[in-house]
KEBA-645714 format. One line per field, with one value per residue (C-alpha): chain; x, y, z. Coordinates in pm, 1 decimal, padded with zeros to 6 digits, always signed. Layout:
# residues N
nudo: [A | ...]
px: [X | ...]
py: [Y | ...]
pz: [Z | ...]
//
This chain:
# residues 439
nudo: [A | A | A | A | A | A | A | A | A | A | A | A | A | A | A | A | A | A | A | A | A | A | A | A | A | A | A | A | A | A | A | A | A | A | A | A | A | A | A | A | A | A | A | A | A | A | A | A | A | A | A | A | A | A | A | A | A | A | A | A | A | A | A | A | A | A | A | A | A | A | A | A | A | A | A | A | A | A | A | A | A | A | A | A | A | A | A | A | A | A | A | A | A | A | A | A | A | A | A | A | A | A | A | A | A | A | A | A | A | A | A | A | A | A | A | A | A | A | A | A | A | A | A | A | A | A | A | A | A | A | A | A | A | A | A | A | A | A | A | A | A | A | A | A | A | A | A | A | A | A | A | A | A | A | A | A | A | A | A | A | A | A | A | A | A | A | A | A | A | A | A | A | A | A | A | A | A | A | A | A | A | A | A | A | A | A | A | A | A | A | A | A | A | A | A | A | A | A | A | A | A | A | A | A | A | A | A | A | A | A | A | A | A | A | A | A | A | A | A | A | A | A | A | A | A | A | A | A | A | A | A | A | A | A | A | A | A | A | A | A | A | A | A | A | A | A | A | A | A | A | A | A | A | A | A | A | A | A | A | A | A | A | A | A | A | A | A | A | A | A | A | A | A | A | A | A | A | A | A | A | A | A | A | A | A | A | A | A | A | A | A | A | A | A | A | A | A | A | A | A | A | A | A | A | A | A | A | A | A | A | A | A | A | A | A | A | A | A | A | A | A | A | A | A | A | A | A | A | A | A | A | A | A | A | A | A | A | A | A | A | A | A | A | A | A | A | A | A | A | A | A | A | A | A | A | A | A | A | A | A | A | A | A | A | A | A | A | A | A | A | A | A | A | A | A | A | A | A | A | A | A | A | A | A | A | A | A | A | A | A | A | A | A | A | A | A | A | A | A | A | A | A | A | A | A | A | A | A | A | A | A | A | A | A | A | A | A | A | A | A | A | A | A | A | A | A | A | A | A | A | A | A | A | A | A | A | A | A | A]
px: [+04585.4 | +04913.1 | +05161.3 | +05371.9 | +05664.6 | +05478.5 | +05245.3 | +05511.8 | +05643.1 | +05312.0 | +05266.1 | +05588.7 | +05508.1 | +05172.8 | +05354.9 | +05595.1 | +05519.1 | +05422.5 | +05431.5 | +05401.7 | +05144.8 | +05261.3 | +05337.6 | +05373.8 | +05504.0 | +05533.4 | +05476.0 | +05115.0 | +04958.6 | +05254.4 | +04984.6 | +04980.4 | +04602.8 | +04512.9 | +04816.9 | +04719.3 | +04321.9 | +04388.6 | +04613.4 | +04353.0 | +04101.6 | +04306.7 | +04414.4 | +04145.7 | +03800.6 | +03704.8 | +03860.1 | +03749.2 | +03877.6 | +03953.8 | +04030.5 | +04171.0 | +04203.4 | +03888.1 | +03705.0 | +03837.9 | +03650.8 | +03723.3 | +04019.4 | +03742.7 | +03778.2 | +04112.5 | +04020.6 | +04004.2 | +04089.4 | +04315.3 | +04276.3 | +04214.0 | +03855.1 | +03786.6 | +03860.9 | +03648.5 | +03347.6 | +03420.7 | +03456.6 | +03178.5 | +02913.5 | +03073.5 | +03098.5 | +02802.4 | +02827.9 | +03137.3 | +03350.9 | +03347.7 | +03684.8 | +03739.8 | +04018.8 | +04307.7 | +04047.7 | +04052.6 | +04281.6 | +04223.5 | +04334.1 | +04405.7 | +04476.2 | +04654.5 | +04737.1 | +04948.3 | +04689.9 | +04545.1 | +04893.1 | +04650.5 | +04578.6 | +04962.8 | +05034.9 | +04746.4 | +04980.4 | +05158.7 | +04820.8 | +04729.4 | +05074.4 | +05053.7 | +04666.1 | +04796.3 | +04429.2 | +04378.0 | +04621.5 | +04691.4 | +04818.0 | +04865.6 | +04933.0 | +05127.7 | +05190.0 | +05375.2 | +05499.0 | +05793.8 | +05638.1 | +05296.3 | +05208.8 | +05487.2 | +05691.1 | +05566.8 | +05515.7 | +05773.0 | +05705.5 | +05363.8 | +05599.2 | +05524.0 | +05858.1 | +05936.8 | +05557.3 | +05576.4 | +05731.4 | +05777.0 | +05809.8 | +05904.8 | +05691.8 | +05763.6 | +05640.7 | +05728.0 | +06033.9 | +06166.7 | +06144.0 | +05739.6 | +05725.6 | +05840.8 | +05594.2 | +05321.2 | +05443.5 | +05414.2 | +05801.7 | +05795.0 | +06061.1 | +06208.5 | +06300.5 | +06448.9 | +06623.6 | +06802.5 | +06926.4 | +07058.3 | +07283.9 | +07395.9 | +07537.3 | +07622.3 | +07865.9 | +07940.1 | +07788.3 | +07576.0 | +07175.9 | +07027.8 | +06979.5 | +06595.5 | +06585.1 | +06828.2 | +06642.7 | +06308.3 | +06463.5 | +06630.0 | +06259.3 | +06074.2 | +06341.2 | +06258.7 | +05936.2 | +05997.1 | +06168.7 | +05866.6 | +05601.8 | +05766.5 | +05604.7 | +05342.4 | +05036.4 | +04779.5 | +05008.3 | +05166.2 | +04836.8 | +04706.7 | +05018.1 | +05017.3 | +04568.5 | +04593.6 | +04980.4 | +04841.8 | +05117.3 | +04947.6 | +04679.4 | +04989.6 | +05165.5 | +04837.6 | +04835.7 | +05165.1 | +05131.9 | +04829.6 | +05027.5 | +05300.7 | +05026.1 | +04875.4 | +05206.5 | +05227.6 | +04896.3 | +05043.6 | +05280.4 | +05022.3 | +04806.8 | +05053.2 | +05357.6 | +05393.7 | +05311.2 | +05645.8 | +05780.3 | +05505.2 | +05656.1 | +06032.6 | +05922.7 | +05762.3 | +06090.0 | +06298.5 | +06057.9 | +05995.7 | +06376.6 | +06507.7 | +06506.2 | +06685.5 | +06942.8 | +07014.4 | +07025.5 | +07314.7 | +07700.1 | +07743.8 | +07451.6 | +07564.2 | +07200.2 | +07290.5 | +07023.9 | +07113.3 | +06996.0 | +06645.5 | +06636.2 | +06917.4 | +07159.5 | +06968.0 | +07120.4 | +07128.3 | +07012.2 | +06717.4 | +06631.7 | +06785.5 | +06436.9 | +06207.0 | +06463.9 | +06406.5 | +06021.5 | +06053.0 | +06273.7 | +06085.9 | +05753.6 | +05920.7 | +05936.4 | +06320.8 | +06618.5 | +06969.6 | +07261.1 | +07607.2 | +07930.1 | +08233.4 | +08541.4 | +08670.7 | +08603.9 | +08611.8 | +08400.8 | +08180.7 | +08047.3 | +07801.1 | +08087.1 | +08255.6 | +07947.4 | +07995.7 | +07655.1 | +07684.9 | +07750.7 | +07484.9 | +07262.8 | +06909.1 | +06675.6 | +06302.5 | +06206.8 | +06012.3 | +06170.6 | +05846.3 | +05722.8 | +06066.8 | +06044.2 | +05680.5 | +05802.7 | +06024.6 | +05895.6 | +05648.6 | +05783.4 | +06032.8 | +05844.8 | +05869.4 | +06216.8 | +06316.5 | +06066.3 | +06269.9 | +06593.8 | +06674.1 | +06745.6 | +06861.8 | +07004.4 | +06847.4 | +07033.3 | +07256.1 | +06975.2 | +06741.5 | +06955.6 | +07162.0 | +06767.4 | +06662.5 | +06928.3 | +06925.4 | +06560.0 | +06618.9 | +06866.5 | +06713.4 | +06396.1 | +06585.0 | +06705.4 | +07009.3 | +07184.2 | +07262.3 | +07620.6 | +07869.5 | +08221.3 | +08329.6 | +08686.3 | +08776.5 | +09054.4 | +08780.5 | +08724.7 | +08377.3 | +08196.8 | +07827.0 | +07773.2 | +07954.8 | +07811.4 | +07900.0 | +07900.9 | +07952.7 | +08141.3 | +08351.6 | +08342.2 | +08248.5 | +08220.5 | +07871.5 | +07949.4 | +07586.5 | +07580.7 | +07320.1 | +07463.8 | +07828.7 | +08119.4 | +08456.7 | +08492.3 | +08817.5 | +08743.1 | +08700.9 | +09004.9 | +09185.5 | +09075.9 | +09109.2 | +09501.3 | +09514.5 | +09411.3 | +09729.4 | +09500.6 | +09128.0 | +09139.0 | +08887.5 | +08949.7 | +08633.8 | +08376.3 | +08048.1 | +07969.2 | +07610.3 | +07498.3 | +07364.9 | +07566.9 | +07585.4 | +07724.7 | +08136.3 | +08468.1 | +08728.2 | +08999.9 | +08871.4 | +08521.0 | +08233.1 | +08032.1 | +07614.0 | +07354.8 | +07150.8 | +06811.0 | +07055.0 | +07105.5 | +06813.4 | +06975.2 | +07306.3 | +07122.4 | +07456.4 | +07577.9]
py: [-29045.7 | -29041.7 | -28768.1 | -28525.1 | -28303.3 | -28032.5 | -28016.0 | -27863.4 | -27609.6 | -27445.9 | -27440.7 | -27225.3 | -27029.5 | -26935.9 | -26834.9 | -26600.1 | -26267.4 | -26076.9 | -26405.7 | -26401.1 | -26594.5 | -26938.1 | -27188.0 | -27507.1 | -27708.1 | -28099.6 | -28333.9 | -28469.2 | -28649.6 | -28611.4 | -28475.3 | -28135.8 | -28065.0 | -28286.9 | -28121.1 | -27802.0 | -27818.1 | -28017.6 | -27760.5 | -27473.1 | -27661.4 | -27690.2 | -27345.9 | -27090.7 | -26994.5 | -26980.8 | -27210.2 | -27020.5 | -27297.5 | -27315.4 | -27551.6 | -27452.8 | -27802.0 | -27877.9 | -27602.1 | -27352.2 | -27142.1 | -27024.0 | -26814.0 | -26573.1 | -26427.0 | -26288.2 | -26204.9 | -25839.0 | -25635.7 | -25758.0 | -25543.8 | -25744.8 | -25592.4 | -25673.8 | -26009.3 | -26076.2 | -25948.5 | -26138.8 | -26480.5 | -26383.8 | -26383.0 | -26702.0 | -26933.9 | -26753.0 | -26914.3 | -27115.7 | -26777.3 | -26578.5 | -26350.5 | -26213.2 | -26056.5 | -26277.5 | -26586.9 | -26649.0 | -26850.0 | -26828.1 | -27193.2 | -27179.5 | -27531.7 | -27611.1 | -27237.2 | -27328.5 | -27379.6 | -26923.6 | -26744.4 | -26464.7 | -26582.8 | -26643.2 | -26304.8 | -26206.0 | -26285.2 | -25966.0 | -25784.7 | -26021.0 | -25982.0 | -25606.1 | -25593.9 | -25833.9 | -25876.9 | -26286.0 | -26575.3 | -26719.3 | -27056.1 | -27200.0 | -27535.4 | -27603.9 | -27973.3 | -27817.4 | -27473.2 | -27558.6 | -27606.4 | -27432.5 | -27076.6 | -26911.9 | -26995.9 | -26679.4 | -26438.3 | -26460.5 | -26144.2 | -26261.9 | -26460.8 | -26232.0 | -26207.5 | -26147.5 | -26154.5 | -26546.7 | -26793.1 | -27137.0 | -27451.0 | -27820.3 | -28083.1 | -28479.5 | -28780.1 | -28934.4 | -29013.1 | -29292.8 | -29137.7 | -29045.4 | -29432.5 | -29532.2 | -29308.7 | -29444.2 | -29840.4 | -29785.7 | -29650.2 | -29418.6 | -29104.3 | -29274.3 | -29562.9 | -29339.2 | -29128.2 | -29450.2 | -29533.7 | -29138.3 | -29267.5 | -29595.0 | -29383.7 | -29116.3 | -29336.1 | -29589.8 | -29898.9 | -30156.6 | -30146.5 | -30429.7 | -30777.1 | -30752.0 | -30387.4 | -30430.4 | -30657.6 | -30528.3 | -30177.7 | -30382.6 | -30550.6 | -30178.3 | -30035.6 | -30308.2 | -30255.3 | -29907.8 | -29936.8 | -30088.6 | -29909.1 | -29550.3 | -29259.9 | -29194.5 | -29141.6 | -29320.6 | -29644.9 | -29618.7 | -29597.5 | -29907.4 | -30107.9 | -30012.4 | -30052.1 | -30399.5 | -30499.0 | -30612.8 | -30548.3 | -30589.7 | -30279.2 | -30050.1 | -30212.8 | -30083.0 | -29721.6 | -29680.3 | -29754.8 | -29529.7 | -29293.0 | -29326.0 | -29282.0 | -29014.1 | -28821.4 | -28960.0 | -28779.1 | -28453.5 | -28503.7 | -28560.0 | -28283.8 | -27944.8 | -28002.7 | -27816.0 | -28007.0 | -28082.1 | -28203.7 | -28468.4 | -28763.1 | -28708.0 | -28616.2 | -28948.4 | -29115.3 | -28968.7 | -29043.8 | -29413.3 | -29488.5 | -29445.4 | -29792.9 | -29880.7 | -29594.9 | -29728.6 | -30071.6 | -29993.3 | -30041.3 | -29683.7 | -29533.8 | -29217.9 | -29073.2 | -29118.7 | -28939.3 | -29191.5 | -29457.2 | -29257.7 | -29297.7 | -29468.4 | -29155.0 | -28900.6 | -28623.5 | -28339.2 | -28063.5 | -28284.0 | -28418.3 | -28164.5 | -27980.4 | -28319.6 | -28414.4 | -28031.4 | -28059.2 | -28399.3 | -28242.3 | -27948.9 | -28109.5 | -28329.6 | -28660.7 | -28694.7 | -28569.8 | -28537.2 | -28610.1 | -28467.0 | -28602.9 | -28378.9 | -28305.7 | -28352.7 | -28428.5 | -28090.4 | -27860.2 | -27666.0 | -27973.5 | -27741.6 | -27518.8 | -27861.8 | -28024.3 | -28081.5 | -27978.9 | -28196.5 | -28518.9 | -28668.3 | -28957.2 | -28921.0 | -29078.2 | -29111.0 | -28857.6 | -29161.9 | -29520.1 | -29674.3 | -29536.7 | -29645.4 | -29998.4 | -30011.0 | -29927.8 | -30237.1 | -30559.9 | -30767.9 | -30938.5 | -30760.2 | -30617.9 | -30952.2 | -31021.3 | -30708.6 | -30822.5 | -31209.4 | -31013.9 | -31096.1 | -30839.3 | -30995.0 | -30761.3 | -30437.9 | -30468.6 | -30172.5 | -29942.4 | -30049.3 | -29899.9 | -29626.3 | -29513.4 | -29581.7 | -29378.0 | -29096.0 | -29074.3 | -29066.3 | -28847.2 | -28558.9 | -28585.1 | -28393.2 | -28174.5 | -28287.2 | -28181.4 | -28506.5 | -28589.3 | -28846.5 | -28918.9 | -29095.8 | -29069.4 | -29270.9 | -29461.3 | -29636.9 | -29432.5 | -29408.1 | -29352.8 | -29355.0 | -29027.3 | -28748.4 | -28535.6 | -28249.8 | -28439.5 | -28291.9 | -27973.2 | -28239.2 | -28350.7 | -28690.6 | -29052.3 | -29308.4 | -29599.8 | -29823.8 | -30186.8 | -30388.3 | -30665.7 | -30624.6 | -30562.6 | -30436.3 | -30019.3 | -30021.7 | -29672.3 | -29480.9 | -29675.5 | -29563.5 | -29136.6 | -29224.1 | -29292.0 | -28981.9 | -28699.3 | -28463.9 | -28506.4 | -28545.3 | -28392.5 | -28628.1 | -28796.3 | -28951.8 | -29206.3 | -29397.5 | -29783.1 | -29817.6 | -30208.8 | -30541.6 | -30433.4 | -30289.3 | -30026.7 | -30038.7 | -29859.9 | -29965.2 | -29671.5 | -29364.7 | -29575.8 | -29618.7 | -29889.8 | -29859.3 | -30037.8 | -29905.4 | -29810.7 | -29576.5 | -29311.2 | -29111.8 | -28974.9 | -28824.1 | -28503.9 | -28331.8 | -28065.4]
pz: [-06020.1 | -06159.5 | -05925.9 | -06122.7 | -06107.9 | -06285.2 | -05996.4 | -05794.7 | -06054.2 | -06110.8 | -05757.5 | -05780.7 | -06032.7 | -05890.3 | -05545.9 | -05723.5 | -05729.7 | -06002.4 | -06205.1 | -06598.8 | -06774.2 | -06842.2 | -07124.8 | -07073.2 | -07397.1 | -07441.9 | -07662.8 | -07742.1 | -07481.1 | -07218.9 | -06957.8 | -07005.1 | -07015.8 | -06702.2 | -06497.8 | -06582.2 | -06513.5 | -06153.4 | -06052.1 | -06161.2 | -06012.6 | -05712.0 | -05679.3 | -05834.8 | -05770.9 | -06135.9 | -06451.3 | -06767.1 | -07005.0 | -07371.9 | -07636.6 | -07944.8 | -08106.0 | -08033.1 | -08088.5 | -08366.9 | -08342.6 | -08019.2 | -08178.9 | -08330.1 | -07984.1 | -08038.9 | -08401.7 | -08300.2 | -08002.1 | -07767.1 | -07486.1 | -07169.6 | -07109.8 | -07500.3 | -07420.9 | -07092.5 | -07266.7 | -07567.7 | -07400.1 | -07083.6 | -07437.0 | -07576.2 | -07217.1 | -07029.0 | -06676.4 | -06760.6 | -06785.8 | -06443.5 | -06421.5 | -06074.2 | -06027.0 | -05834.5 | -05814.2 | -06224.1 | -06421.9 | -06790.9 | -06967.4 | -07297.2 | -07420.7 | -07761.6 | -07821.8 | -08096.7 | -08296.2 | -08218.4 | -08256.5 | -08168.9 | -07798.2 | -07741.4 | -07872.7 | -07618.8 | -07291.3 | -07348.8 | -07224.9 | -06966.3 | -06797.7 | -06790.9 | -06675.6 | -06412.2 | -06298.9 | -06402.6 | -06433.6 | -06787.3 | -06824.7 | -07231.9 | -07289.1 | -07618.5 | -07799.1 | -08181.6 | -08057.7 | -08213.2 | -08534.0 | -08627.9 | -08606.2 | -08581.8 | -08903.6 | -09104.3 | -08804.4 | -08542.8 | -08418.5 | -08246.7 | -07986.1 | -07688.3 | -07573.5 | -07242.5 | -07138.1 | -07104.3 | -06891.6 | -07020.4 | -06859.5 | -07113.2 | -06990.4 | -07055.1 | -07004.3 | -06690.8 | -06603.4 | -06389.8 | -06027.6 | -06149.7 | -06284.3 | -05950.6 | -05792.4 | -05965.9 | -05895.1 | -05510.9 | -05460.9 | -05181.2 | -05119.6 | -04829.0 | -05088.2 | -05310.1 | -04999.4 | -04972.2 | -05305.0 | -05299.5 | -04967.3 | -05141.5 | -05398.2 | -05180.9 | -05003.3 | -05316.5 | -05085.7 | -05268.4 | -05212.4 | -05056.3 | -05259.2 | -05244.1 | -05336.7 | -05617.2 | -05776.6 | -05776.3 | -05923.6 | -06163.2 | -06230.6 | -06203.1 | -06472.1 | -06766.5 | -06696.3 | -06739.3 | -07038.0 | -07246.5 | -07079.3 | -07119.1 | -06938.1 | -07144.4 | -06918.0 | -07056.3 | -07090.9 | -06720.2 | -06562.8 | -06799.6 | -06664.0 | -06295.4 | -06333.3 | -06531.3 | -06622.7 | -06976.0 | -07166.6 | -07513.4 | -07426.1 | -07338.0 | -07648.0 | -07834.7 | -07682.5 | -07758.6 | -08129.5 | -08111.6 | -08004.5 | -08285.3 | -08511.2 | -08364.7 | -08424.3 | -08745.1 | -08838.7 | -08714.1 | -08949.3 | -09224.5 | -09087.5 | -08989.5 | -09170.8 | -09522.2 | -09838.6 | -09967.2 | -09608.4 | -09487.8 | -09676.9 | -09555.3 | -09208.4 | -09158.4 | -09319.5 | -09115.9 | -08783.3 | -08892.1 | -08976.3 | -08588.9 | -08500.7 | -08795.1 | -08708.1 | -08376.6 | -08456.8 | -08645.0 | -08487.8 | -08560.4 | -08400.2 | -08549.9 | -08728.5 | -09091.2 | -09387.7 | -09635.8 | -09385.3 | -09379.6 | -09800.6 | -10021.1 | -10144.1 | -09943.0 | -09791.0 | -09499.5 | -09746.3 | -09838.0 | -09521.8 | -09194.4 | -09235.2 | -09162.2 | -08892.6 | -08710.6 | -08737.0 | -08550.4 | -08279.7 | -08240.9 | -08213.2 | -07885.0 | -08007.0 | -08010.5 | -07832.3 | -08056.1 | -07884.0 | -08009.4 | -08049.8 | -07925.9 | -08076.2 | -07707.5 | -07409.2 | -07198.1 | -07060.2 | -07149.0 | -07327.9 | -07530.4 | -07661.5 | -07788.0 | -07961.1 | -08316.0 | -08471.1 | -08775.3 | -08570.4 | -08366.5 | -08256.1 | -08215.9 | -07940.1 | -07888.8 | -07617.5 | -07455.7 | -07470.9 | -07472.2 | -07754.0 | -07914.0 | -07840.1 | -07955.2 | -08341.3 | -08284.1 | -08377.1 | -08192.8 | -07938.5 | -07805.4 | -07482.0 | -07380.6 | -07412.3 | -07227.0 | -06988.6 | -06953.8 | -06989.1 | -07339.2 | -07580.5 | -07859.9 | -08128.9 | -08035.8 | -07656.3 | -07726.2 | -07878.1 | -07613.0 | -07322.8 | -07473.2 | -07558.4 | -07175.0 | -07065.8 | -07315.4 | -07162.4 | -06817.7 | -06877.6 | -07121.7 | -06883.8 | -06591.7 | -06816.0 | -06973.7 | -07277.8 | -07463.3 | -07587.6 | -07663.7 | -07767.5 | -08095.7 | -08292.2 | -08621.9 | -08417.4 | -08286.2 | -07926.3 | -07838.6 | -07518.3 | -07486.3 | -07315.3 | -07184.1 | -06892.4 | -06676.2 | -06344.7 | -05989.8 | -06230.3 | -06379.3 | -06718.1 | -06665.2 | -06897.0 | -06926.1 | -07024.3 | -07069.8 | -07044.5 | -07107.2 | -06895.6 | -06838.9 | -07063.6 | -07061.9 | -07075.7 | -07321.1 | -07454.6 | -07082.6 | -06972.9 | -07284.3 | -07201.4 | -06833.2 | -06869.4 | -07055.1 | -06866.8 | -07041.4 | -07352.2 | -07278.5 | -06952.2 | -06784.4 | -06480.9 | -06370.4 | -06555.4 | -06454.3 | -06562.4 | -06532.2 | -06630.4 | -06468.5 | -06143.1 | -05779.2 | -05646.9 | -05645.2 | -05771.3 | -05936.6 | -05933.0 | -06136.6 | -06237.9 | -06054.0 | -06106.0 | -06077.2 | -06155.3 | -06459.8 | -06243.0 | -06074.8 | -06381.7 | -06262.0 | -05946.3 | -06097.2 | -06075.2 | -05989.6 | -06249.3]
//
């Protein structure tokens, strides 16, 4: 069984006192359900479990009265044995509640009764139910927790990397040493591996089970069209077409020299007006994470994000490289990259990096400046350059001999390297992007 980070936060959450019923939102098939039922299973007496997207129905519950009592009886007749609610011993599971704005709406009585715990677990909160009825968000009555896929340190979890491996890589860069020869090169090893299997569940415990890359190739483009059916299915009428063409044109938006996303790239002479909707729905929904340019490089970063201006990342970079074209697992695998190099990594790092929480942004001026990412690091605004191998840093030397004007004095190489500094840039190796955890 795969271990997650999540585990830990609901065992939080369940510890605090007077806790508020919880929401847990992700994308589809991220691991939200399986989390969420171990830990009730875990933790609680009694499960009472429900399942909107499977069973419709189930939202004629919370058709009517929504009093707490209402509810128990209502759902004790539906379940029978499968519904006990004791009080402090219950947890009530209410999976895909997206898809019964009436059950979310719900958690505003269940957190004043107080009596049973209420965890929802949410894959298109950001885009279905709520559109014509805002007013049903029960706000304040919720807390809410973004789930992901797994990230690198839960990849390396899952591939038989122990804390006291990762303790030491925090030291290495702690004191700017390099890591051992062996070590460095199996990270280096676990981190394209990473990169084309993602952190989609399903396809990390196929690789780690079996290390067939073709069956996680074919999850992952199961997956793709899985979303691509939600797309089909939940969007409105008018948007489903331009929603997939904006989704299917990402590859072809990084792959560009100006990775900048552009809407005529999505359709020939198309436009923001036409297209900023589709481009929304596919954010909201978790499958990508923008990242801004800024007009410069200060903090706060946010406060200097030009909205207009961005790039835009899959969430999971092994779902990205799967919409690229056969082959190319392989050649990330043998260390070729061929055209795609650039998009490949900048994408790697852009998911590490939103995964623990980071706002995404970058640096680009028409002189030709540009700087892959920008990020508040150790309360300093701080440049990433990405490498796929190694390559000169012209641009952060360029800001970095300028402080008087873009107020930076610190920047990060991460590439085919080891841990070093040169002056105001230090130099890591590109498995080490997880642990600048530092804000």
């Amino acid at each position: 069984m795969l271990k997650r980070k999540i585990e830990q936060r609901l065992t939080e959450w369940k510890h605090m006192a007077n806790h508020k019923p919880l929401i847990i939102k992700g994308c589809r098939q991220c691991g939200k359900t399986f989390s969420v039922l171990d830990f009730a299973r875990k933790n609680y007496k009694h499960v009472v479990y429900l399942n909107f997207f499977e069973n419709p129905d189930y939202a004629s519950v919370f058709a009517g009265s929504l009093e707490v009592d209402n509810l128990v009886m209502m759902l004790s007749a539906l379940l029978g044995g499968e519904a006990v609610f004791e009080a402090g011993e219950t947890v009530l599971v209410l999976d895909e509640i997206q898809d019964c704005p009436e059950a979310r709406t719900a958690l505003k009585f269940f957190r004043m009764d107080g009596r049973y715990d209420v965890i929802g677990t949410g894959s298109l909160l950001g885009v279905k139910g709520y559109g014509k009825d805002p007013k049903s968000i029960p706000v304040g009555s919720e807390t809410v927790i973004d789930m992901y896929p797994l990230d690198f340190e839960e990849f390396l979890w899952a591939n038989g990397v122990a804390g006291p491996v990762i303790e030491l890589l925090k030291k290495n860069l702690e004191a700017e040493i390099p890591v051992p020869e062996a070590l460095h090169n199996r990270m280096k090893q676990l981190l394209l591996q990473y990169a084309v299997v993602g952190g989609m569940p399903d396809a990390v415990q196929t690789f780690v089970d079996t290390k067939q890359m073709n069956e996680v190739l074919r999850i992952q483009r199961d997956i793709v069209r899985s979303y691509e059916d939600d797309m089909v299915k939940y969007a409105e009428r008018k948007d489903k077409s331009r929603i997939k063409e904006c989704f299917q044109s990402i590859p072809k938006q990084l792959s560009k020299e100006n990775k900048k996303f552009q809407y005529s790239v999505v359709k020939k002479g198309s436009t923001a007006t036409k297209y900023a909707g589709s481009l929304q729905w596919i954010e909201d929904a978790g499958m990508i994470s923008r990242c801004y340019n800024l007009s410069i490089t200060e903090l706060p970063l946010d406060g200097n994000a030009e909205e207009d201006t961005f790039k835009v990342y899959m969430r999971d970079c092994g779902l990205f490289v799967s919409m690229l074209e056969d082959g190319t697992q392989y050649d990330i695998l043998q260390g070729n990259l061929c055209g795609y190099k650039g998009a490949i990594f900048e994408n790697l790092i852009a998911d590490i990096f939103a995964k623990m929480g980071r706002k995404l942004y970058y640096f680009h001026k028409d002189s030709g400046l540009e700087v892959d990412f920008v990020i508040r690091y150790r309360g300093e605004c701080t440049l990433v350059e990405v490498k796929a191998a190694t390559g000169n840093t012209k641009s952060t030397k360029t800001i970095l001999r300028h402080p008087e004007k873009y107020h930076v004095n610190s920047a990060i190489k991460l590439g085919d390297y080891n841990v070093g500094r040169t002056g105001q840039i230090l130099t890591l190796p590109l498995y080490m992007a997880f642990l600048l955890r530092s804000f």
